[in-house]
mmCIF file as gemmi writes it, N, C-alpha and C atoms, coordinates in Angstrom:
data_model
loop_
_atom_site.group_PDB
_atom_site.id
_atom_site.type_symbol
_atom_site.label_atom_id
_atom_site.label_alt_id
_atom_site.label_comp_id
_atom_site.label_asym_id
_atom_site.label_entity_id
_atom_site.label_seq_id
_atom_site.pdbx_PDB_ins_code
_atom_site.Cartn_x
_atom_site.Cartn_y
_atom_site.Cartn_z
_atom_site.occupancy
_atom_site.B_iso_or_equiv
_atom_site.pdbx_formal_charge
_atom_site.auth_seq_id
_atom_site.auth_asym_id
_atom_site.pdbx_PDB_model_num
ATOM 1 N N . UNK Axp A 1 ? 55.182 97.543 68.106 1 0 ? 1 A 1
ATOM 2 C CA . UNK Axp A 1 ? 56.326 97.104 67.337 1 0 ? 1 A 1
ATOM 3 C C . UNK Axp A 1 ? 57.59 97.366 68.156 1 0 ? 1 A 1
ATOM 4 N N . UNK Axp A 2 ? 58.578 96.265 68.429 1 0 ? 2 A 1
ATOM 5 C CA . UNK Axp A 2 ? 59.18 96.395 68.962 1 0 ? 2 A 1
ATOM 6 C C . UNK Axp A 2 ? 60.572 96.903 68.219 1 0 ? 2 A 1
ATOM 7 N N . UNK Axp A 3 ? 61.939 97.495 68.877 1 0 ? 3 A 1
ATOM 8 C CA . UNK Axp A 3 ? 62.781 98.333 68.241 1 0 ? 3 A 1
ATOM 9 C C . UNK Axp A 3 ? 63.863 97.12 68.457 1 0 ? 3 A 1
ATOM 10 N N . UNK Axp A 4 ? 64.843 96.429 67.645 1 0 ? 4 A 1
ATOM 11 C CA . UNK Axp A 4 ? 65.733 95.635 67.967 1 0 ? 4 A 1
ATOM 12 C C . UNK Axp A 4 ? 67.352 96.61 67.838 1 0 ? 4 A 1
ATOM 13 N N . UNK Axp A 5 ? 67.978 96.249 68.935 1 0 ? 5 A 1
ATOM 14 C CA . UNK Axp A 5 ? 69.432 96.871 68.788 1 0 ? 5 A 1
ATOM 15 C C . UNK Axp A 5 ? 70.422 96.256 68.253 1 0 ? 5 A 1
ATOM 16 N N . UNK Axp A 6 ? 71.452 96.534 66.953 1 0 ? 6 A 1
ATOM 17 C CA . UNK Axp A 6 ? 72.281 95.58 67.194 1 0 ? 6 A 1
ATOM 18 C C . UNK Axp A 6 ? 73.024 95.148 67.759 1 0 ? 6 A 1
ATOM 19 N N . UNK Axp A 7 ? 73.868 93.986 68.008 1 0 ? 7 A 1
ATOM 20 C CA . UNK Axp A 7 ? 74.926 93.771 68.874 1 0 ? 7 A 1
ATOM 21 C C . UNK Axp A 7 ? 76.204 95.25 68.148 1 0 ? 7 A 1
ATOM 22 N N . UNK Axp A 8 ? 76.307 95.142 67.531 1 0 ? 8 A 1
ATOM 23 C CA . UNK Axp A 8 ? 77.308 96.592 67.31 1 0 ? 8 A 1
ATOM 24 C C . UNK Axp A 8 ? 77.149 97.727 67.922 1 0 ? 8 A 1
ATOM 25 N N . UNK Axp A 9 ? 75.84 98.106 67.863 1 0 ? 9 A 1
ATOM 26 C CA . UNK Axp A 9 ? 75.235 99.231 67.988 1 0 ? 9 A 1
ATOM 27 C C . UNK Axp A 9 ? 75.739 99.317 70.026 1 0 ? 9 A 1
ATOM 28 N N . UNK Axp A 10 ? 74.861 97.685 70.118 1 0 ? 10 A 1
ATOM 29 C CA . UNK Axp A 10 ? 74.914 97.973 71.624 1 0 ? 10 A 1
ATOM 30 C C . UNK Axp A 10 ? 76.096 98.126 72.577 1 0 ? 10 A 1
ATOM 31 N N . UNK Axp A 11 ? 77.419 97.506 72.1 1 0 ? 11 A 1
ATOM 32 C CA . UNK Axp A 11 ? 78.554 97.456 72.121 1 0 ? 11 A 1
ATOM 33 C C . UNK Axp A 11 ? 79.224 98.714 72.513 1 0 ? 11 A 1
ATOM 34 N N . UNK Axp A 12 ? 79.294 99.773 71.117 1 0 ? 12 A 1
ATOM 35 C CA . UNK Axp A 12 ? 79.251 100.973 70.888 1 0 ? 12 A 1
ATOM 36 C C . UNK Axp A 12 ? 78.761 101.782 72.043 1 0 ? 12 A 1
ATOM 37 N N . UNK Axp A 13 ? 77.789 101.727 72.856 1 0 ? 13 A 1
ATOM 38 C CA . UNK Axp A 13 ? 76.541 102.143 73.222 1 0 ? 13 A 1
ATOM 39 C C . UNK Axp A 13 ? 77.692 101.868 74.619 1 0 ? 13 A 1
ATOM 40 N N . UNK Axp A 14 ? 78.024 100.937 75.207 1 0 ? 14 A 1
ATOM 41 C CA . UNK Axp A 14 ? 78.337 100.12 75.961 1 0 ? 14 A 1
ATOM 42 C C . UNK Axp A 14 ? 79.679 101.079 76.175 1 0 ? 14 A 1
ATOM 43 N N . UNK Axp A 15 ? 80.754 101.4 75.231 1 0 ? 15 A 1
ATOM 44 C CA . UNK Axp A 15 ? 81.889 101.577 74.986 1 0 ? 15 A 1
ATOM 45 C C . UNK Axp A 15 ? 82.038 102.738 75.441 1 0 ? 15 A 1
ATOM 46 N N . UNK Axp A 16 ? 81.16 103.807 74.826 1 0 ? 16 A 1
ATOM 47 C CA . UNK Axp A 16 ? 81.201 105.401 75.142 1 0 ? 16 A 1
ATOM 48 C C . UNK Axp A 16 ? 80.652 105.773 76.162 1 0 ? 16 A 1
ATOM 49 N N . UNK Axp A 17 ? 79.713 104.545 77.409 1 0 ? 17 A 1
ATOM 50 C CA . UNK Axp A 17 ? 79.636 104.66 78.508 1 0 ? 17 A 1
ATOM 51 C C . UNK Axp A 17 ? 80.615 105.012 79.165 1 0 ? 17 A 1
ATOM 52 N N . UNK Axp A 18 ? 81.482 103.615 79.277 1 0 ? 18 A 1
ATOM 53 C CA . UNK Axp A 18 ? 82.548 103.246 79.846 1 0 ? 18 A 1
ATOM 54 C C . UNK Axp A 18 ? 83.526 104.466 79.684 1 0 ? 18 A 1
ATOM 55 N N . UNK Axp A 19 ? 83.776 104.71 78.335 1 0 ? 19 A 1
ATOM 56 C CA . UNK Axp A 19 ? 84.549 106.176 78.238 1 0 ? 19 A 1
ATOM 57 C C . UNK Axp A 19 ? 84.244 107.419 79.009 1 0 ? 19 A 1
ATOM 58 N N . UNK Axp A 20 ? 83.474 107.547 78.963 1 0 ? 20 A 1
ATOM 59 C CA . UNK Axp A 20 ? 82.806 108.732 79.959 1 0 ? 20 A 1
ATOM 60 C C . UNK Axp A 20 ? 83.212 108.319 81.022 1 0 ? 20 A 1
ATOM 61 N N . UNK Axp A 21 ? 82.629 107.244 81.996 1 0 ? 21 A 1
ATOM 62 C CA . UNK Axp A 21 ? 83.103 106.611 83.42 1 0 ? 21 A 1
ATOM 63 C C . UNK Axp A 21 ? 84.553 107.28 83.35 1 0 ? 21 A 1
ATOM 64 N N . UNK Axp A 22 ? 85.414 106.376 82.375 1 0 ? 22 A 1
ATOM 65 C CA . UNK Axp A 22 ? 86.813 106.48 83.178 1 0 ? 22 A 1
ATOM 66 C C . UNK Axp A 22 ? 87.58 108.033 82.781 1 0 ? 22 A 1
ATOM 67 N N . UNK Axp A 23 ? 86.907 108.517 82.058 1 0 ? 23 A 1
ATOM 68 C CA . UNK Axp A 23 ? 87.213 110.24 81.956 1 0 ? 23 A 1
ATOM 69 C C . UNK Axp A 23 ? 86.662 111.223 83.248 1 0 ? 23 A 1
ATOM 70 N N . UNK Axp A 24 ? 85.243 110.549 83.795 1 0 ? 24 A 1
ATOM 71 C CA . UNK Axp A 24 ? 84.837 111.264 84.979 1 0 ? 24 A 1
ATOM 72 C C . UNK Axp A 24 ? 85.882 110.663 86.039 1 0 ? 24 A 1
ATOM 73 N N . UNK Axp A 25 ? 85.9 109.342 85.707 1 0 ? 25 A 1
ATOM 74 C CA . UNK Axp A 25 ? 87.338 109.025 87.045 1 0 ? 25 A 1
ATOM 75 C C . UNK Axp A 25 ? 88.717 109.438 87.213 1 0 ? 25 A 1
ATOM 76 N N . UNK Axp A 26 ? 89.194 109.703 86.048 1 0 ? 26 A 1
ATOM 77 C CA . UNK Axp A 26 ? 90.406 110.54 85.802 1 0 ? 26 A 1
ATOM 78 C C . UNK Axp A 26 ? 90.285 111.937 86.568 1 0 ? 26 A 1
ATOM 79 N N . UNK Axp A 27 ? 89.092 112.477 86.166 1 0 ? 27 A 1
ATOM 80 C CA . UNK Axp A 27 ? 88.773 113.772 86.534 1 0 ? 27 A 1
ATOM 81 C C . UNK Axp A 27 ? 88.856 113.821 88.407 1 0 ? 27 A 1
ATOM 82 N N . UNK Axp A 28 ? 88.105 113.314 88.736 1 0 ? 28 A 1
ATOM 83 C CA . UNK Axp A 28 ? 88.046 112.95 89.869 1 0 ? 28 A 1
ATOM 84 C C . UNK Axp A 28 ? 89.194 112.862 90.991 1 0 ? 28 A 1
ATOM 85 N N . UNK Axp A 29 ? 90.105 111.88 89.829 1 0 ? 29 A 1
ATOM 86 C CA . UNK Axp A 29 ? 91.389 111.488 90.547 1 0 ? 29 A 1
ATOM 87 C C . UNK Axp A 29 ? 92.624 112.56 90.861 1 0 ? 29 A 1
ATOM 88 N N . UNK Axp A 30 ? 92.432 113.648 89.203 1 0 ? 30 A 1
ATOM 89 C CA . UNK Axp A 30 ? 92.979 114.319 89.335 1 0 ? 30 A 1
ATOM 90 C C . UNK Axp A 30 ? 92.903 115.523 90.61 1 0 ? 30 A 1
ATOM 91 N N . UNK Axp A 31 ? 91.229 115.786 91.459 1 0 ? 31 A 1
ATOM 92 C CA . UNK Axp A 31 ? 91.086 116.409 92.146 1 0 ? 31 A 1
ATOM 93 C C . UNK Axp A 31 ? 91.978 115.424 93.638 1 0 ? 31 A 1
ATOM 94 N N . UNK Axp A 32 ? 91.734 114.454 93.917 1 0 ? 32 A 1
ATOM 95 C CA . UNK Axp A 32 ? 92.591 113.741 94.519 1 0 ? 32 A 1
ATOM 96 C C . UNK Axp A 32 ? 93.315 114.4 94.839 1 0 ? 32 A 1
ATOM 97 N N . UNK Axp A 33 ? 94.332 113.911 94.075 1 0 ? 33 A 1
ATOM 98 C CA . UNK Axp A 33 ? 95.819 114.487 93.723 1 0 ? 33 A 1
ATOM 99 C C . UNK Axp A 33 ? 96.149 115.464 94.353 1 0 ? 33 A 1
ATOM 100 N N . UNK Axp A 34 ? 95.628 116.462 93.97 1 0 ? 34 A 1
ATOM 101 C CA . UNK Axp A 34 ? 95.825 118.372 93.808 1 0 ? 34 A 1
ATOM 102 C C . UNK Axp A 34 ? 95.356 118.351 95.504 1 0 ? 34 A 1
ATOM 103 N N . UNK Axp A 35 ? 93.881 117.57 95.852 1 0 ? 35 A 1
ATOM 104 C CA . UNK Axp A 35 ? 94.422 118.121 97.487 1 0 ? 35 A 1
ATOM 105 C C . UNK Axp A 35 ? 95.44 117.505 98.417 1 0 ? 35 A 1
ATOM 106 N N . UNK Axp A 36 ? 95.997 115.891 97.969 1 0 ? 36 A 1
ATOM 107 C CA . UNK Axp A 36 ? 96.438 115.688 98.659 1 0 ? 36 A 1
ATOM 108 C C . UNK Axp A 36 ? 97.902 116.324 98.514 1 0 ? 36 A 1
ATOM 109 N N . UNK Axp A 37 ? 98.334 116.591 97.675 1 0 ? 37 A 1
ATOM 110 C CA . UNK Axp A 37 ? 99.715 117.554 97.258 1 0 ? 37 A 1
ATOM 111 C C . UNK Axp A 37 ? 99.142 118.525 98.596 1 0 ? 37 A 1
ATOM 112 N N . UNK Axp A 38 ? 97.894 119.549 98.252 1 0 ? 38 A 1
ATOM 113 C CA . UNK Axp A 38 ? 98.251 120.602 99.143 1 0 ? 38 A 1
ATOM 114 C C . UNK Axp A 38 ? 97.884 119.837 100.462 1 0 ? 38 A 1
ATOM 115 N N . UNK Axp A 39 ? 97.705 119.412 101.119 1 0 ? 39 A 1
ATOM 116 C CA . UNK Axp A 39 ? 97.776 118.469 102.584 1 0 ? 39 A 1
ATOM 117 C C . UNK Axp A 39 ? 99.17 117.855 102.751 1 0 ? 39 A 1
ATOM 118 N N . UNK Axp A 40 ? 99.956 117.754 102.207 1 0 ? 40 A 1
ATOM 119 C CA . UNK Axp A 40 ? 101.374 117.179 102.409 1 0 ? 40 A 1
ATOM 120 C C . UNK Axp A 40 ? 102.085 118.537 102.358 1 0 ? 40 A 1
ATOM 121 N N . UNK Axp A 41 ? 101.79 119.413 101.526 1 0 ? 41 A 1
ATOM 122 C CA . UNK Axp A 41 ? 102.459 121.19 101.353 1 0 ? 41 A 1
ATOM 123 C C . UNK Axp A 41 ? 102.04 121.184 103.387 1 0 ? 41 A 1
ATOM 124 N N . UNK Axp A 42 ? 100.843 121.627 103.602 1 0 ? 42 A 1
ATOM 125 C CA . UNK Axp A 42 ? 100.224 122.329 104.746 1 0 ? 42 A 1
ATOM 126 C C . UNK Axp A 42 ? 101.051 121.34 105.745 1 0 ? 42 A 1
ATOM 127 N N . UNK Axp A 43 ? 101.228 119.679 105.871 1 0 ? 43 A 1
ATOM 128 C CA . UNK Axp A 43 ? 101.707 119.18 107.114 1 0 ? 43 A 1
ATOM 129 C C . UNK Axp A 43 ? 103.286 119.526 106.862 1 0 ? 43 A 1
ATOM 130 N N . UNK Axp A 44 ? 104.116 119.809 105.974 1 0 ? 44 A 1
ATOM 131 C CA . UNK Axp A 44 ? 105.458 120.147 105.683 1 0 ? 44 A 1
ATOM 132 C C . UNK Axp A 44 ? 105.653 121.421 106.418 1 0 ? 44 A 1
ATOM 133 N N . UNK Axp A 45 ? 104.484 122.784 106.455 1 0 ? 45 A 1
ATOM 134 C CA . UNK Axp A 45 ? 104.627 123.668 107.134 1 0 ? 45 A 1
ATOM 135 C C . UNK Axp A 45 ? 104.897 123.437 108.472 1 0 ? 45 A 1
ATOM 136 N N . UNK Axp A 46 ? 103.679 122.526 108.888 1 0 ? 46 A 1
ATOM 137 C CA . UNK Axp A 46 ? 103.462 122.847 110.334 1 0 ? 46 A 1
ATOM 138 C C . UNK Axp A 46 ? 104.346 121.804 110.842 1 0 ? 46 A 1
ATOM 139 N N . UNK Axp A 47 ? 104.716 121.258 110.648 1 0 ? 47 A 1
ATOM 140 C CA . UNK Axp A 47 ? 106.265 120.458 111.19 1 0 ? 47 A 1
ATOM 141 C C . UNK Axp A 47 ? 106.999 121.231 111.369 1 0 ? 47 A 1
ATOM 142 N N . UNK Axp A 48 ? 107.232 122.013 110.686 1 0 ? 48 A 1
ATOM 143 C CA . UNK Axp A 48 ? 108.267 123.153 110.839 1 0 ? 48 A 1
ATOM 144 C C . UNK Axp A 48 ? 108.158 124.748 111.668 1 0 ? 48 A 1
ATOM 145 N N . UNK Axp A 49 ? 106.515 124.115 111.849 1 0 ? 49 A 1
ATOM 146 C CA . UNK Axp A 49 ? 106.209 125.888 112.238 1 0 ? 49 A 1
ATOM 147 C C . UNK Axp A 49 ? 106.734 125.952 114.148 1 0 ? 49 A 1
ATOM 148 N N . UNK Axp A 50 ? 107.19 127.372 114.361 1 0 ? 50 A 1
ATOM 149 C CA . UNK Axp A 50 ? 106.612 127.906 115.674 1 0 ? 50 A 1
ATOM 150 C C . UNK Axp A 50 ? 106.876 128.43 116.074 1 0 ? 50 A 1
ATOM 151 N N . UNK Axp A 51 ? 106.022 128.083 117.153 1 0 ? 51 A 1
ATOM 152 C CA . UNK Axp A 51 ? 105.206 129.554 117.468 1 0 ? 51 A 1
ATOM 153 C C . UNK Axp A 51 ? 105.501 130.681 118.174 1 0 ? 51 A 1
ATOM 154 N N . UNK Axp A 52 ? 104.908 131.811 117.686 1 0 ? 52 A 1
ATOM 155 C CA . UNK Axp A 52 ? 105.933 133.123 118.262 1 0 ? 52 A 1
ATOM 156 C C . UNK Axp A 52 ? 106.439 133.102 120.042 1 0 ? 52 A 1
ATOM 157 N N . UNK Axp A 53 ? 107.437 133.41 120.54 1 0 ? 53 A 1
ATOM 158 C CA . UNK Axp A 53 ? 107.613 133.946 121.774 1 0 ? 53 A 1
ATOM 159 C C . UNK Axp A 53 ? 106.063 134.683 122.497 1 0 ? 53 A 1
ATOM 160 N N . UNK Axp A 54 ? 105.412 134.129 123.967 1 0 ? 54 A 1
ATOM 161 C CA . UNK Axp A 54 ? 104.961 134.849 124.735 1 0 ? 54 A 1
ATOM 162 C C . UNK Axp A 54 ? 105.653 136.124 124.836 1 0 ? 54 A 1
ATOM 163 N N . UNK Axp A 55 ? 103.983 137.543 124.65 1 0 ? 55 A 1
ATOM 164 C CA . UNK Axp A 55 ? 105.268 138.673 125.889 1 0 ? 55 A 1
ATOM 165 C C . UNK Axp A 55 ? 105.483 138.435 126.92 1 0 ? 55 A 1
ATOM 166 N N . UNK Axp A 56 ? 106.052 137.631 127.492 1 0 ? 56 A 1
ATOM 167 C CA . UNK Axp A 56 ? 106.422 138.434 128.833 1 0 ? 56 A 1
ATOM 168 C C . UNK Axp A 56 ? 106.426 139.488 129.714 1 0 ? 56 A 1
ATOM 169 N N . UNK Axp A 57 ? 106.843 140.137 129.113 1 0 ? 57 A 1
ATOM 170 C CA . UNK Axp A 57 ? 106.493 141.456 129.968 1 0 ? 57 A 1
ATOM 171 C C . UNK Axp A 57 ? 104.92 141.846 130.022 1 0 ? 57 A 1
ATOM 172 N N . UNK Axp A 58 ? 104.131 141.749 129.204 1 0 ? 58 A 1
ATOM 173 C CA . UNK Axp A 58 ? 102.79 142.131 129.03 1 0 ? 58 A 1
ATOM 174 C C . UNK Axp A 58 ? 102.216 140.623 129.852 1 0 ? 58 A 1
ATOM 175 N N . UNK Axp A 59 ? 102.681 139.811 130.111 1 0 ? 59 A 1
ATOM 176 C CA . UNK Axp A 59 ? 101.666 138.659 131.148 1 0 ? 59 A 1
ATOM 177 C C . UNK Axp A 59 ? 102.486 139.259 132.175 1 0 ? 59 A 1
ATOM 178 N N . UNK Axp A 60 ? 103.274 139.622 132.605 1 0 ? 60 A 1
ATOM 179 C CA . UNK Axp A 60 ? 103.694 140.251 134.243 1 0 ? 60 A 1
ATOM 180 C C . UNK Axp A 60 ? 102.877 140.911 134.739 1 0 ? 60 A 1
ATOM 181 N N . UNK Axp A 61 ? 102.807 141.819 133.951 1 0 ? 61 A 1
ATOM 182 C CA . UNK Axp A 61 ? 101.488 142.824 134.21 1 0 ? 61 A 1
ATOM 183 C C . UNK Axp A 61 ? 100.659 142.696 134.766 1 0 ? 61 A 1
ATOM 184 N N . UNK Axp A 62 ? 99.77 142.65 135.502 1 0 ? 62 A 1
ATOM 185 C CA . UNK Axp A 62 ? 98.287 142.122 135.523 1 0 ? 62 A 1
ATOM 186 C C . UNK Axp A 62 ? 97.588 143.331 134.537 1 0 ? 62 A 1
ATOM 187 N N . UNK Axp A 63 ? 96.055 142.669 134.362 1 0 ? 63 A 1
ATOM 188 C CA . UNK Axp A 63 ? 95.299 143.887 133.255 1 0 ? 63 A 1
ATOM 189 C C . UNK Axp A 63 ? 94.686 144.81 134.773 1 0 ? 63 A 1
ATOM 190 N N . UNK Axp A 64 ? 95.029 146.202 133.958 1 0 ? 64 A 1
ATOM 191 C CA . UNK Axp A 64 ? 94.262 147.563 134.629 1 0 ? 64 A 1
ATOM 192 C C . UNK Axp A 64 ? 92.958 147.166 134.701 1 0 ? 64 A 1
ATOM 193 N N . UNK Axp A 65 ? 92.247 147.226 135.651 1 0 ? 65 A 1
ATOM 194 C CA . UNK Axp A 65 ? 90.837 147.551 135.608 1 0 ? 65 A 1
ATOM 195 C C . UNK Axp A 65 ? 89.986 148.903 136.043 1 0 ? 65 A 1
């Protein structure tokens, strides 16, 4: 015996798929987001960064052996 669906039913069925999908895609997107914020934070640093002074005096040196 076979089980018939209705068109409502299947619709429905159809609908709260789709809901899920675009709630997992939201979700998703929101992770997006959040790294590419911190990847634009991190290249804002390093544009700006640098880097400490060589010693000098300690490369004059040669190392004791």
């Amino acid at each position: 015996m076979s089980q018939t669906i209705s068109p409502l039913s299947a619709a429905a069925h159809y609908l709260a798929g789709m809901q899920m999908w675009e709630a997992r895609a939201k979700s998703l997107q929101a992770l997006v987001d959040a790294q590419d914020a911190e990847i634009t934070r991190l290249r804002e640093q390093l544009a700006v960064y640098e880097p400490p002074e060589p010693d000098t005096e300690q490369q004059a040196q040669p190392a004791a052996e």
